[in-house]
N, C-alpha and C positions, 0 to 999 in steps of 0.2 A: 540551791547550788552547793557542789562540795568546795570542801576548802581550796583544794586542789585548784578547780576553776578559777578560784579566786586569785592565789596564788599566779597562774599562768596570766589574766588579765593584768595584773599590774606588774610583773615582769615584762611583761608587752609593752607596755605604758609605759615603762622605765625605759627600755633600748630602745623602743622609736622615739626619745625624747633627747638620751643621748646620741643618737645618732645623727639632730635634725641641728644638736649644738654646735656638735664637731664640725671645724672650717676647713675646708676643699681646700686640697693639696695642688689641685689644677686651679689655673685659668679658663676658662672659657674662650677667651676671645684669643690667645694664645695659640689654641687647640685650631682657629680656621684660620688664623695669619700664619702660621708655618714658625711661629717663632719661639719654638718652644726651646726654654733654655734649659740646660741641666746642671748649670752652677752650682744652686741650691740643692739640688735632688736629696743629698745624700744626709741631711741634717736631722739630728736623732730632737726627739721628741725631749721637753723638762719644761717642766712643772705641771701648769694646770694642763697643759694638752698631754701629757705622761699621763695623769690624773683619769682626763677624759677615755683615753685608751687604756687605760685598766679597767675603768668601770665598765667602759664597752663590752671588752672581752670576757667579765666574770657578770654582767647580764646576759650577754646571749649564750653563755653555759648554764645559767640557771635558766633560761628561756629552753632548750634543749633540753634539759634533763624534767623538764616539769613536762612537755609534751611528750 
């Protein structure tokens, strides 16, 4: 295997690991009771979940650019 290959598997490994972290902005049970509020909607992201969204977004650009 080239490095390359390499390289691409565990950027893979990396964003579908961050991504399985990150916690749902939605409800579920919300989504078929009709009661979906938008209170909260609009609240910006700090600390670790800031954290998790940056590493999200600079793994799936190294995921991208290694494919």
């Amino acid at each position: 295997m080239r490095i390359q290959d390499i390289l691409l598997i565990l950027s893979a490994i990396v964003l579908i690991t961050l991504v399985v972290v990150q916690s749902s902005k939605d409800n579920a049970a919300n989504a078929f009771s009709g009661e979906k509020s938008e209170l909260f909607a609009n609240q910006k992201e700090r600390g670790f979940e800031l954290f998790l969204s940056r590493a999200t977004l600079t793994a799936s650009v190294v995921f991208i650019a290694l494919s």
